[in-house]
ROPAVEX-986920 format. One record per residue (C-alpha): x, z, y. Coordinates in steps of 0.1 Angstrom, whole numbers. Last residue first. Example, Ala and Ser with C-alpha at 12.3 -4.5 7.8 and 13.67 -1.06 7.14 Angstrom:
2
px = 137&pz = 71&py = -11 $
px = 123&pz = 78&py = -45 $
***
This chain:
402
px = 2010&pz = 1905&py = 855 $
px = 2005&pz = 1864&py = 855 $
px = 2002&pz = 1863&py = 817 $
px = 1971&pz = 1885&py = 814 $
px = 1951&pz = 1857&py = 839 $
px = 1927&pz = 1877&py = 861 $
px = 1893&pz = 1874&py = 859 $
px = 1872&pz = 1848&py = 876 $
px = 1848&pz = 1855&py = 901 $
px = 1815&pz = 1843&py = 899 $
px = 1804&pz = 1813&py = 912 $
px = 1785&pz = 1814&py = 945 $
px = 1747&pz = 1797&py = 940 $
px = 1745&pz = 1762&py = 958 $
px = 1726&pz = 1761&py = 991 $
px = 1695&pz = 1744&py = 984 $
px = 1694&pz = 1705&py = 1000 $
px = 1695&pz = 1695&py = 958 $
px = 1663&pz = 1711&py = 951 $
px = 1662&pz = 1738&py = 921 $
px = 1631&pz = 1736&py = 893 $
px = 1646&pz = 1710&py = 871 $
px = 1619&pz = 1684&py = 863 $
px = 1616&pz = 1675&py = 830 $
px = 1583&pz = 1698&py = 828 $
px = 1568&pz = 1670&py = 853 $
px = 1567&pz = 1641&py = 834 $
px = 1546&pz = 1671&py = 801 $
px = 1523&pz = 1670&py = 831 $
px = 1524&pz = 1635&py = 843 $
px = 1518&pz = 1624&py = 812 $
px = 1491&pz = 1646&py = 800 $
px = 1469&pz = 1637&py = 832 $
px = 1473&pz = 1602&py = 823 $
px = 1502&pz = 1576&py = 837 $
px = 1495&pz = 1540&py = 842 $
px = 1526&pz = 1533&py = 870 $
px = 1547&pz = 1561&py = 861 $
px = 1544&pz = 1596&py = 885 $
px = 1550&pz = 1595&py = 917 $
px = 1585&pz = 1604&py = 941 $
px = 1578&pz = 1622&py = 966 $
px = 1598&pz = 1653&py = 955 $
px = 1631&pz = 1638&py = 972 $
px = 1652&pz = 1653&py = 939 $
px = 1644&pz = 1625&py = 915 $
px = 1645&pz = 1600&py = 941 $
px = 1679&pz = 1587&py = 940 $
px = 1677&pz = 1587&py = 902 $
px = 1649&pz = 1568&py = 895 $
px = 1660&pz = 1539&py = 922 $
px = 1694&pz = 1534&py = 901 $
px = 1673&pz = 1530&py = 867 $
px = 1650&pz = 1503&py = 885 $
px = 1613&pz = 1497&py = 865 $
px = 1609&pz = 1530&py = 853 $
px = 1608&pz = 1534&py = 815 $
px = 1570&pz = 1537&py = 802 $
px = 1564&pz = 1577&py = 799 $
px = 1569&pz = 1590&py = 764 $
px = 1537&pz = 1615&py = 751 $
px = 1521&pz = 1587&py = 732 $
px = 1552&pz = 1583&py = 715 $
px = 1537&pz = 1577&py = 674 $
px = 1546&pz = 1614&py = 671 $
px = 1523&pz = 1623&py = 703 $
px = 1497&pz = 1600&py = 687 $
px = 1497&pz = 1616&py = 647 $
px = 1497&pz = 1651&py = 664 $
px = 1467&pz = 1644&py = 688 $
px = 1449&pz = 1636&py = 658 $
px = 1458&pz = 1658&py = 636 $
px = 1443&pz = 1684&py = 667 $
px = 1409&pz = 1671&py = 669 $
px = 1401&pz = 1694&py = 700 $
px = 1379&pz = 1667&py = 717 $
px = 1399&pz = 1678&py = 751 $
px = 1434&pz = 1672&py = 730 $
px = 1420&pz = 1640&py = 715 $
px = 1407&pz = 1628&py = 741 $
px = 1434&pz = 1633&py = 761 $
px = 1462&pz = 1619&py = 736 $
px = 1436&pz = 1583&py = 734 $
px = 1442&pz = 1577&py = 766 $
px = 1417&pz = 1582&py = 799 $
px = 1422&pz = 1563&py = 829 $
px = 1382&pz = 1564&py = 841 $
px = 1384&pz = 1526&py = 826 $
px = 1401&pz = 1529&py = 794 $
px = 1439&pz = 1537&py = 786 $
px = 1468&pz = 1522&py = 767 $
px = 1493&pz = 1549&py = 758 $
px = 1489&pz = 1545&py = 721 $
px = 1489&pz = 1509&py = 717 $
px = 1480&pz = 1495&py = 678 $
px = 1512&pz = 1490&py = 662 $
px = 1496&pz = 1488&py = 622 $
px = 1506&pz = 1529&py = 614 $
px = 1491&pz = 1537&py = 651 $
px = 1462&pz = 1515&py = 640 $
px = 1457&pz = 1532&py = 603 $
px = 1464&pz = 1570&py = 613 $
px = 1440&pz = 1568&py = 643 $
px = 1412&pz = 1555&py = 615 $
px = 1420&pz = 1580&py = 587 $
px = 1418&pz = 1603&py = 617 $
px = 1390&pz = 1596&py = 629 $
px = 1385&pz = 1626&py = 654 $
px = 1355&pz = 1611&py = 676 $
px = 1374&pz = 1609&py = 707 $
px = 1405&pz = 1598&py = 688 $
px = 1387&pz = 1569&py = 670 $
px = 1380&pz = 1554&py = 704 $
px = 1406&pz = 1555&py = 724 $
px = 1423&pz = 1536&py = 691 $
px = 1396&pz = 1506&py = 689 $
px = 1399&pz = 1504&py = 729 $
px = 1382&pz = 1517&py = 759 $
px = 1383&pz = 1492&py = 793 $
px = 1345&pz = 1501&py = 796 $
px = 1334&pz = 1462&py = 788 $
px = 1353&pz = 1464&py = 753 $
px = 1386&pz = 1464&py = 750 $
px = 1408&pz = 1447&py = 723 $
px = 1442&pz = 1466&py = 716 $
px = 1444&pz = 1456&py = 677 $
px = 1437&pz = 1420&py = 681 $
px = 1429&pz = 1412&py = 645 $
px = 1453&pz = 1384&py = 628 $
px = 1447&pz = 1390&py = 593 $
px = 1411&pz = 1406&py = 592 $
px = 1408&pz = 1420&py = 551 $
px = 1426&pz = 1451&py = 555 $
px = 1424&pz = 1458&py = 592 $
px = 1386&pz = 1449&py = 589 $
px = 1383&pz = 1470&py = 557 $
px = 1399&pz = 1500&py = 571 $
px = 1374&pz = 1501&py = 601 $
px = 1345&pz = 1496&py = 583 $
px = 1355&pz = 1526&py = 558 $
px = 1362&pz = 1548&py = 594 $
px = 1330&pz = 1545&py = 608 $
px = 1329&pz = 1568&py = 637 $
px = 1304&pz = 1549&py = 657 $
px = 1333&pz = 1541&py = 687 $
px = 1352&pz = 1529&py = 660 $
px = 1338&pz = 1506&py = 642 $
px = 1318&pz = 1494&py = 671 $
px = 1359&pz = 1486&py = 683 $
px = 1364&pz = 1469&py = 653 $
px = 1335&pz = 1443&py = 655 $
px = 1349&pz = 1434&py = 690 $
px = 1330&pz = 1445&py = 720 $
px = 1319&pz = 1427&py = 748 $
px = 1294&pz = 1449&py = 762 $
px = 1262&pz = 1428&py = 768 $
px = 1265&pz = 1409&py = 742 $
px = 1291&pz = 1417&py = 713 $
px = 1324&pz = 1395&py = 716 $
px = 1340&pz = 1377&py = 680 $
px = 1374&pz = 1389&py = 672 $
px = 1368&pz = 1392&py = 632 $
px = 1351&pz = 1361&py = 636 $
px = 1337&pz = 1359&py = 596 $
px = 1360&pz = 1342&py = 573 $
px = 1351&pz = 1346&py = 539 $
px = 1374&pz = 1382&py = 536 $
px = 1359&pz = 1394&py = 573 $
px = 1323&pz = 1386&py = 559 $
px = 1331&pz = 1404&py = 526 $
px = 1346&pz = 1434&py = 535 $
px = 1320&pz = 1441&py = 567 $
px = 1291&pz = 1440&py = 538 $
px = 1318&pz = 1467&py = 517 $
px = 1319&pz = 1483&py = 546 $
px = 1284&pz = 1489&py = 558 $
px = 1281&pz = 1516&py = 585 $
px = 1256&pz = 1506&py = 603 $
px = 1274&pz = 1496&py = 635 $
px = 1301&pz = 1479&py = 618 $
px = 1280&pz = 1459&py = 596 $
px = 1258&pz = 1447&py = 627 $
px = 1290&pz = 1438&py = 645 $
px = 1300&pz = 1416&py = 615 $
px = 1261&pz = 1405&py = 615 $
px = 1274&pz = 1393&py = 651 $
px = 1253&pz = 1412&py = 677 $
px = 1237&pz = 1398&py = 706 $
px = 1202&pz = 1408&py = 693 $
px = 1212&pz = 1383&py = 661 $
px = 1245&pz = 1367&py = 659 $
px = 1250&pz = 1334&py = 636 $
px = 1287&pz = 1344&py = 626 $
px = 1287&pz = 1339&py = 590 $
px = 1268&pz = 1305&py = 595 $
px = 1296&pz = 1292&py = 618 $
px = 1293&pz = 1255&py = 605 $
px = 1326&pz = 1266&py = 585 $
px = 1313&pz = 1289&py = 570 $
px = 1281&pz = 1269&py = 558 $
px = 1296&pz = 1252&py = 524 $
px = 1266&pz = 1258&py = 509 $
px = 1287&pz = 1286&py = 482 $
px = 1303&pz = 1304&py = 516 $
px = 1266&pz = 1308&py = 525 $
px = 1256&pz = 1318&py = 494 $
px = 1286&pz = 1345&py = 497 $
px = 1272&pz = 1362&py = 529 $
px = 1232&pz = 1361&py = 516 $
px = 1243&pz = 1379&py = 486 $
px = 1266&pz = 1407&py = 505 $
px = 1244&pz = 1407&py = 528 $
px = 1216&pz = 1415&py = 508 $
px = 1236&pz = 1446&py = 492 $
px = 1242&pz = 1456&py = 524 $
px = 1205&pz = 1462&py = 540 $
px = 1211&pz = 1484&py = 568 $
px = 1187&pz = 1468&py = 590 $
px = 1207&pz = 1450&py = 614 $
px = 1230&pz = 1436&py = 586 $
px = 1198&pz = 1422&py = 566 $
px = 1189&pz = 1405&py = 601 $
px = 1219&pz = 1392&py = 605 $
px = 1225&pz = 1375&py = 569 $
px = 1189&pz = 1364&py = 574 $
px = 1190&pz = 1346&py = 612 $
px = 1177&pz = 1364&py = 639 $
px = 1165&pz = 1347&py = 667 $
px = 1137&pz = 1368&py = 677 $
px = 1107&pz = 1345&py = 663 $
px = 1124&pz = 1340&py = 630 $
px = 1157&pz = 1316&py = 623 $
px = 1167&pz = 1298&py = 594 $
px = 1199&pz = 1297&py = 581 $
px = 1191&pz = 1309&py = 544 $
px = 1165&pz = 1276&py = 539 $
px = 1151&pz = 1279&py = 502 $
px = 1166&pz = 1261&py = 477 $
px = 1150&pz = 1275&py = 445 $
px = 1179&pz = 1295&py = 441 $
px = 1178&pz = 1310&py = 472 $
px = 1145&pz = 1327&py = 465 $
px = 1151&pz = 1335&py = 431 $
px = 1182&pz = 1358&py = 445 $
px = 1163&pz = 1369&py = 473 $
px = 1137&pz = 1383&py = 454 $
px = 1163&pz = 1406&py = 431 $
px = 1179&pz = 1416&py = 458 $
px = 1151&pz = 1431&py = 474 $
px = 1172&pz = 1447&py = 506 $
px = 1138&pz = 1448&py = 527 $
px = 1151&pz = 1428&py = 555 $
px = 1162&pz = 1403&py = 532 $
px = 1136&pz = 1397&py = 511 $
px = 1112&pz = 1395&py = 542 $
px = 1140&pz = 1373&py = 563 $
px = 1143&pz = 1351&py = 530 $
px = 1103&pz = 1344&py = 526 $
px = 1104&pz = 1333&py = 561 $
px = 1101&pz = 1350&py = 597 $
px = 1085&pz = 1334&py = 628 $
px = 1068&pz = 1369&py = 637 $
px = 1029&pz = 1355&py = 624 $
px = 1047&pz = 1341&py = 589 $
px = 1068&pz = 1314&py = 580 $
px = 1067&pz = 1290&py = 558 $
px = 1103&pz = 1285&py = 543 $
px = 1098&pz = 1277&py = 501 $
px = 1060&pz = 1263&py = 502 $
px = 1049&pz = 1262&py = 467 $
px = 1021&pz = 1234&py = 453 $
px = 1038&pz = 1224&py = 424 $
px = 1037&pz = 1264&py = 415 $
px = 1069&pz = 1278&py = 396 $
px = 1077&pz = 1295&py = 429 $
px = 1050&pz = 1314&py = 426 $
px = 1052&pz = 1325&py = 392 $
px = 1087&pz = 1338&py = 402 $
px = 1078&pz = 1357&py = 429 $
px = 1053&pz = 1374&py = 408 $
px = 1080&pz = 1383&py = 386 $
px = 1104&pz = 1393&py = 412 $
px = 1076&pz = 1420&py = 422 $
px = 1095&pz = 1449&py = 418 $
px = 1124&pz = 1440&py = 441 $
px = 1097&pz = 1442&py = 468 $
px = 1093&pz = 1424&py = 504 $
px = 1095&pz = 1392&py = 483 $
px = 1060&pz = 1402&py = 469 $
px = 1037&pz = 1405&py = 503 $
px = 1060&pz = 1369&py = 517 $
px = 1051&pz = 1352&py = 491 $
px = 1016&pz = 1361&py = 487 $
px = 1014&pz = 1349&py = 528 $
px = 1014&pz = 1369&py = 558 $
px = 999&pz = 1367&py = 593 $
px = 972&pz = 1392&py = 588 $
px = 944&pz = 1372&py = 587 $
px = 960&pz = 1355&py = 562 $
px = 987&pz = 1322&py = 561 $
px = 987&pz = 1300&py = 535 $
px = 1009&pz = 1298&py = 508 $
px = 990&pz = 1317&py = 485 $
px = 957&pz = 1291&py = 498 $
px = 978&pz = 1262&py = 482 $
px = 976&pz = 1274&py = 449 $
px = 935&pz = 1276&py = 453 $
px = 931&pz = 1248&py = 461 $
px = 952&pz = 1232&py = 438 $
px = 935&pz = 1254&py = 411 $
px = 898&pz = 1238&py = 428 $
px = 910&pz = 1205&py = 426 $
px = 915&pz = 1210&py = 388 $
px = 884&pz = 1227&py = 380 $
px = 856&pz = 1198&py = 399 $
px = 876&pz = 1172&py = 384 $
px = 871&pz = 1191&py = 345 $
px = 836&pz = 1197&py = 359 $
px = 827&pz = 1162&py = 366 $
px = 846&pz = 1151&py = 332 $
px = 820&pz = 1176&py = 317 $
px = 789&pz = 1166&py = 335 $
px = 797&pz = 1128&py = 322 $
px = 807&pz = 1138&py = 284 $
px = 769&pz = 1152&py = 273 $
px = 755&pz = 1118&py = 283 $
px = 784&pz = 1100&py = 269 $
px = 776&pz = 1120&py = 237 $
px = 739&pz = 1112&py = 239 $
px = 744&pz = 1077&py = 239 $
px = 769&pz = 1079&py = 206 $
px = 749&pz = 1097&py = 185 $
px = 715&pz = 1080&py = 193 $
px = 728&pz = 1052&py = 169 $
px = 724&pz = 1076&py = 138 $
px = 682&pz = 1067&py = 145 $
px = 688&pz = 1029&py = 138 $
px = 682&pz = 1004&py = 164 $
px = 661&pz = 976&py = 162 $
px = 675&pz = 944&py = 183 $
px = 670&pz = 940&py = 221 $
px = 657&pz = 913&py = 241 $
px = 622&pz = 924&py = 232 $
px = 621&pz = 959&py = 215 $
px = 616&pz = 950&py = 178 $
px = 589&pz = 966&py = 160 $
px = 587&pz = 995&py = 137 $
px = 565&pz = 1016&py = 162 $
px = 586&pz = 1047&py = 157 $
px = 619&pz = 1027&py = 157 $
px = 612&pz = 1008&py = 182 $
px = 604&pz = 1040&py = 202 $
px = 636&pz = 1055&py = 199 $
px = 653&pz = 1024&py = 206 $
px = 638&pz = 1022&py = 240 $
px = 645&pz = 1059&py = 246 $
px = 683&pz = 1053&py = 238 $
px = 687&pz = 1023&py = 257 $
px = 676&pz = 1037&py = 284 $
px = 688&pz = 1074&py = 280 $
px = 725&pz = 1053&py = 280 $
px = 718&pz = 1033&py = 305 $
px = 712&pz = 1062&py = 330 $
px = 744&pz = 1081&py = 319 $
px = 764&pz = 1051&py = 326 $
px = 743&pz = 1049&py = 360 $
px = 756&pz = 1086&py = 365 $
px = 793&pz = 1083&py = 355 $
px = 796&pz = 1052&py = 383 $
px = 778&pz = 1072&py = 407 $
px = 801&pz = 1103&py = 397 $
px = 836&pz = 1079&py = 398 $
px = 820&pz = 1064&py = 436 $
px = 813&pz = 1102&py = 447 $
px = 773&pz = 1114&py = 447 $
px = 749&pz = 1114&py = 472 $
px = 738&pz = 1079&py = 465 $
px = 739&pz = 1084&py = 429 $
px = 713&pz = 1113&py = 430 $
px = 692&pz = 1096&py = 453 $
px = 690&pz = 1067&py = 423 $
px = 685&pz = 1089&py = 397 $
px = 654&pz = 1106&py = 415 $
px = 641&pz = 1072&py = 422 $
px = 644&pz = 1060&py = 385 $
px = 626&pz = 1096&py = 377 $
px = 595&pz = 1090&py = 399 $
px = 591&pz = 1054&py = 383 $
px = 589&pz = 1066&py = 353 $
px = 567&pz = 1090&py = 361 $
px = 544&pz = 1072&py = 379 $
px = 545&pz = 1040&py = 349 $
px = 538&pz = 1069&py = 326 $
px = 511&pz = 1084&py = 347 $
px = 493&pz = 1046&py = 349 $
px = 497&pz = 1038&py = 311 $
px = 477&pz = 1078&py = 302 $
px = 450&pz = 1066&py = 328 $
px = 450&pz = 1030&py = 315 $
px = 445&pz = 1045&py = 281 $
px = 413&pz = 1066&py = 291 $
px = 423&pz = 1106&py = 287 $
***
């Protein structure tokens, strides 16, 4: 090949790879363009003191390099696609930490798929440890990482959870709070934990025991469910023992009651100073009417013992003595007759009572049951006082008068 041929594909070649460079650089960042022309000037100055040194003559402008100098040019060659990918790693962890976090097609996150199980407090853990963690995002149904630990009962979770300061008075899509939603679904032991936080946040007196759910106070919701040592400790860190149910205004003892729940029952007389014993519900039926229809006797034995009203009746007139009787729960009718359930009220004027106990008009006491009046009318003597006196028999003769 002529040496003006061989000159001429250099200069193209040259000139093809300066352009290549430069397109390069122009797509890339401002810290990869600056990484790249370092790059550049380092195969520059390498390849012109490469060939110096072949040629044993002295580049103009430059000195002769040695060989050994090639060292340090081709390690900031080598160094420039590394720092790339070392940038290129780190934003792709972040990345990829922030994508747990984020919501799925499902509507979920990692955090909320492992706080839903006590087994996975590891992996909960892990998470929480990231920089990038999101404590209270919630998922598709408005609920955080604390509603799915706390629905779930996983203890465990919820502990790391609230630790790490996560919100425990937030609200999902249905208005449920945690501590209410754990007491809706039966979950005591998370109660219990979410109850006591709570009292450790200084939230009690904010009403944060009492945040109802569904219309239900998680006191109600302990009541209905049948968790007593979860109704304990709300009525012990001052829940509203006397709070109203929506729609049928019922006190937390009266669900007690009316579910059969005698453990709840106790522990809100035991740990509820102050409880309105006789509180009705929408139906006129209260705590007492209701434990005698469903032969709780450990119940019936603990109001009549604390001087809950044993002739007080619902709305269709009904005491606590009739349905026990019709119910046939017989220790129960015993322990209200005994506590005077059978006693009429006094009537209201002494001197009127007696005038008309013989007219036969007269009605039973104001409030009176079916058994009342019965075991009222028993008293009666049979005999009117308009009926002609039986004759007295004769009397025998005195000895003394023979």
């Amino acid at each position: 090949m002529p040496p003006a041929r061989k000159s001429k594909d250099k200069e193209y070649a040259s000139a093809r790879r300066r352009r290549s460079e430069q397109e390069a650089a122009a797509r890339a960042p401002a810290e990869d363009r600056d990484a790249a022309r370092e790059a550049a000037a380092a195969r520059r100055s390498a390849a012109l003191a490469l060939a110096a040194e072949r040629c044993g003559e002295t580049v103009p402008g430059r000195e002769t390099v040695p060989s050994r100098a090639l060292v340090a040019p081709q390690d900031a060659v080598a160094r420039a696609p590394q720092a790339k990918a070392k940038r290129s790693g780190a934003d792709a962890a972040r990345d990829r930490d922030a994508a747990l976090f984020a919501l799925d097609a499902k509507g979920s996150t990692a955090l909320h798929r492992f706080a839903t199980r006590a087994s996975a407090a590891a992996d909960v853990a892990r998470l929480l440890a990231m920089d990038a963690r999101k404590l209270d995002v919630r998922d598709a149904h408005g609920d955080t990482a604390v509603h799915a630990a706390a629905a779930t009962d996983a203890v465990p979770c919820l502990r790391l959870l609230l630790d790490a300061g996560a919100d425990a008075t937030a609200r999902n899509a249905q208005g449920f709070a945690p501590l209410a939603l754990a007491a809706s679904r039966s979950a005591s032991r998370a109660a219990v934990v979410l109850a006591l936080e709570l009292e450790a946040r200084g939230l009690v007196a904010a009403g944060a025991l009492d945040a109802p759910g569904g219309g239900y106070a998680p006191l109600h919701w302990a009541c209905v469910n049948d968790l007593p040592d979860a109704a304990a400790t709300l009525a012990a860190r001052g829940a509203d023992a006397g709070a109203r149910s929506h729609p049928d205004g019922e006190t937390p003892l009266v669900k007690a009651c009316r579910y059969g729940h005698g453990a709840c029952a106790l522990a809100l007389l035991e740990h509820a100073p102050g409880l309105d014993l006789d509180a009705a519900g929408a139906d006129g039926a209260t705590a007492l009417i209701h434990a005698a229809r469903f032969g709780c006797c450990e119940s019936v034995d603990a109001l009549v013992g604390r001087g809950a009203d044993v002739r007080a009746a619902d709305g269709d007139g009904r005491t606590a003595l009739g349905y026990a009787t019709r119910g046939g729960h017989l220790r129960c009718a015993h322990a209200l007759a005994m506590a005077g359930a059978l006693r009429a009220p006094p009537p209201p004027a002494p001197a009127a009572a007696v005038a008309d106990h013989w007219s036969g008009d007269r009605a039973a006491p104001a409030g009176g049951t079916v058994v009342d009046r019965f075991f009222y009318k028993l008293s009666f003597p049979m005999a009117r006082p308009d009926a002609a006196p039986p004759p007295a028999p004769p009397r025998p003769p005195r000895a003394d008068l023979d």
